[in-house]
C-alpha positions as CSV (number, residue, x, y, z in Angstrom):
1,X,71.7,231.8,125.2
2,X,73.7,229.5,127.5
3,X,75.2,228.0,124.3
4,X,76.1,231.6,123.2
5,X,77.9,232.5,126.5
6,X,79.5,229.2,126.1
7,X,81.1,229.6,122.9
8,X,81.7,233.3,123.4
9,X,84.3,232.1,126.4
10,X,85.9,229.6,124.6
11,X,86.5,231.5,121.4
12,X,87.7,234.7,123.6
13,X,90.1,232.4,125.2
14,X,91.2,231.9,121.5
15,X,91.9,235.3,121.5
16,X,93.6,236.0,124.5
17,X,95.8,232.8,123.4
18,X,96.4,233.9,119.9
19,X,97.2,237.2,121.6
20,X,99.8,235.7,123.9
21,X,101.6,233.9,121.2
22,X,102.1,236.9,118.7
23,X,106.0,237.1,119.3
24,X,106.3,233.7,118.6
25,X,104.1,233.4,114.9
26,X,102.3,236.6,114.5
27,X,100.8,235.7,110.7
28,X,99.2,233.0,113.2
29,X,98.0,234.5,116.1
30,X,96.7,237.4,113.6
31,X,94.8,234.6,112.3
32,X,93.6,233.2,115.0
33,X,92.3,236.5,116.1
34,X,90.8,236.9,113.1
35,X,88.9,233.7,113.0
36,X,88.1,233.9,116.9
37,X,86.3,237.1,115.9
38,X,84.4,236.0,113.5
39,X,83.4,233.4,115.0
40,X,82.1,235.8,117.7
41,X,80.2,237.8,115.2
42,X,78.3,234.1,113.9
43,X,77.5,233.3,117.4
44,X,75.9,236.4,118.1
45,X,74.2,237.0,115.3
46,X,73.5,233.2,113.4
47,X,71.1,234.9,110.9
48,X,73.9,236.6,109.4
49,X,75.6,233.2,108.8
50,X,72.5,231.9,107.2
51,X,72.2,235.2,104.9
52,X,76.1,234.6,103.8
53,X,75.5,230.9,103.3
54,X,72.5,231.6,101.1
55,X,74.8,234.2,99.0
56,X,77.3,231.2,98.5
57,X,74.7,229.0,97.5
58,X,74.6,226.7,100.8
59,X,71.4,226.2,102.3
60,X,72.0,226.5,106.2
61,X,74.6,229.0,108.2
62,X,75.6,225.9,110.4
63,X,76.2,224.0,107.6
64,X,78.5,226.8,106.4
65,X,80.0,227.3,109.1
66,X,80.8,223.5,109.8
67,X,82.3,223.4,105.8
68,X,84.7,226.4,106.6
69,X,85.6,224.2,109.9
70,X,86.4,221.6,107.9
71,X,88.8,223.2,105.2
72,X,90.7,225.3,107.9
73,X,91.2,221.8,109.8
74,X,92.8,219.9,106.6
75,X,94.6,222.8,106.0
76,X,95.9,222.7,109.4
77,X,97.0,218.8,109.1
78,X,98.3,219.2,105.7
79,X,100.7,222.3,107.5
80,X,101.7,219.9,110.5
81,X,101.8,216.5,107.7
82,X,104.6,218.5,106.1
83,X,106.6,220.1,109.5
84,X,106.4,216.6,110.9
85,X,108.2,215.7,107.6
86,X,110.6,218.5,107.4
87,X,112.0,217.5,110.8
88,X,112.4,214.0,110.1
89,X,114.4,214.4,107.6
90,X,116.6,216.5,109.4
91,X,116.8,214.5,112.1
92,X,118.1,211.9,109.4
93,X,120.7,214.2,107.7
94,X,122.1,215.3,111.7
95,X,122.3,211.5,112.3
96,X,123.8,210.5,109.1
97,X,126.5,213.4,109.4
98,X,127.3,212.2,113.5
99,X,127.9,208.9,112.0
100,X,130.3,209.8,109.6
101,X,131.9,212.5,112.5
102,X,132.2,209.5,114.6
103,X,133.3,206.9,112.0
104,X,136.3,209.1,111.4
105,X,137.4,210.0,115.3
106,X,136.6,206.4,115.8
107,X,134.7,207.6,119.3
108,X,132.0,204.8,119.7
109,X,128.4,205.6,119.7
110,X,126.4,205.1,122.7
């Protein structure tokens, strides 16, 4: 129970987060939400993880649980892999084009 209440806080805060940022990404923060209250609906009721696990052919609702974890987290690095990426090499086209705006003013770089 005290692991329930726990968890319950923590993925509410989720909510109230993903709830706070919806200007800002809604497809995310509906997402969030989305995940938050599911998570909520495992954590009350666990036996309803374990029924869905044995549907999928997975022997435990944990272990389901922990597998879903798991793809939503690669997915998540792959996403900020490719943004980190992105920005780099805009940060190299920005540079590369102040070079050439100060090569031909002749204004030294600091």
């Amino acid at each position: 129970m005290i692991a329930q209440i726990g968890f319950s806080i923590l993925l509410t805060s989720v909510m109230a987060y993903a709830w706070t940022e919806y200007r800002r990404a809604p497809v995310i923060a509906i997402l969030s939400m989305l995940v938050a209250a599911a998570g909520l609906y495992f954590v009350w009721l666990p036996a309803h993880a374990t029924t869905l696990a044995a549907l999928v052919g997975i022997g435990c609702g944990v272990d389901l649980i922990i597998y879903i974890w798991v793809i939503i987290s690669l997915i998540l690095l792959l996403n900020l892999h490719l943004k980190l990426r992105s920005q780099a090499e805009l940060i190299t086209i920005l540079m590369r084009e102040a070079a050439v705006a100060n090569a031909r003013t002749g204004k030294p770089s600091k």
